[in-house]
N, C-alpha and C positions, 0 to 999 in steps of 0.2 A: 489873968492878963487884962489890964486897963488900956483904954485910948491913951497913944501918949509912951507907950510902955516901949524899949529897946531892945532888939533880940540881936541877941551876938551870934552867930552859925557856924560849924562846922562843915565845910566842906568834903570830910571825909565818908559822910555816909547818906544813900542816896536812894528814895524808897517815890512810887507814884503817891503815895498815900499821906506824906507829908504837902504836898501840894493840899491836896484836897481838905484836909485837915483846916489848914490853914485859912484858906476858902467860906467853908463852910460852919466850921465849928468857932472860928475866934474872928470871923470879918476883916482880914487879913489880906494881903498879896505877899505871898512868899516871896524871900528874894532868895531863891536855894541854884545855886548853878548848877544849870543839868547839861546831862552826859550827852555823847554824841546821837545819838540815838533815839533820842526825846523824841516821843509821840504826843501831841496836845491834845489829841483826840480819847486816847486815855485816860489823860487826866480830867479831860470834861466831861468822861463817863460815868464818873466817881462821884461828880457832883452832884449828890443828893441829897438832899435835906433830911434830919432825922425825924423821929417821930414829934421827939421834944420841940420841934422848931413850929407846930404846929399845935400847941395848948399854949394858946393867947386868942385875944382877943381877933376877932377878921380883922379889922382895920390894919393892927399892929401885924399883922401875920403879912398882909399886900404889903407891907410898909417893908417889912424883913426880905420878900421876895425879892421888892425892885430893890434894896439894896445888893442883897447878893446877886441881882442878873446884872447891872451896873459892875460891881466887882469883877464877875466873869468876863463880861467885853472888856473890862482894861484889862484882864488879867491875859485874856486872847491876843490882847493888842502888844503887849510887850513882851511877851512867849513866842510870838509868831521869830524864824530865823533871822529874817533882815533886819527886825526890831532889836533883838538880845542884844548887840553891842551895846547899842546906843542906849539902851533902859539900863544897862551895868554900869556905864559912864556916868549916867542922872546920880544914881544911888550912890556913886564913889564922893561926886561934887558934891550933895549932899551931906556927904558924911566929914566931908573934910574944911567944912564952915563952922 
């Protein structure tokens, strides 16, 4: 997966793990619609870097940090309930330009 790259989703299938994935493995914000019941706090539990995320260089390693903790606060800010409308909205306008 490249910057730039388009991901089409299905809506029928619906796991915490896909979040986190997303997140941490490819620098990502999921756009996956979640169910009633959505816990954000589980998903930010998940959020752990793997081993590999840590053979580099220090510099480049703080550099991968503060991206992914930047990723996390947005990713908190438009997860949060009062938020999801309106960030599904962004994404639709978006996609219809």
């Amino acid at each position: 997966m490249r910057k730039g790259d388009m991901l089409v989703l299905d809506k029928g299938f619906y796991a915490y793990y896909h979040y986190t994935d997303g997140l941490v493995k490819y620098g990502i914000l999921p756009l996956i619609f979640p169910r009633k019941n959505f816990k954000l706090g589980k998903v930010l539990n998940g959020v752990i870097p793997t081993l590999d995320f840590y053979l580099d260089k220090p510099n480049r390693i703080q550099e991968k940090l503060l991206f992914l903790k930047g990723l996390v606060n947005e990713f908190k800010e438009r997860y949060r309930i009062g938020n999801l409308s309106s960030t599904l909205e962004a994404y639709r306008r978006c996609f219809q330009n």
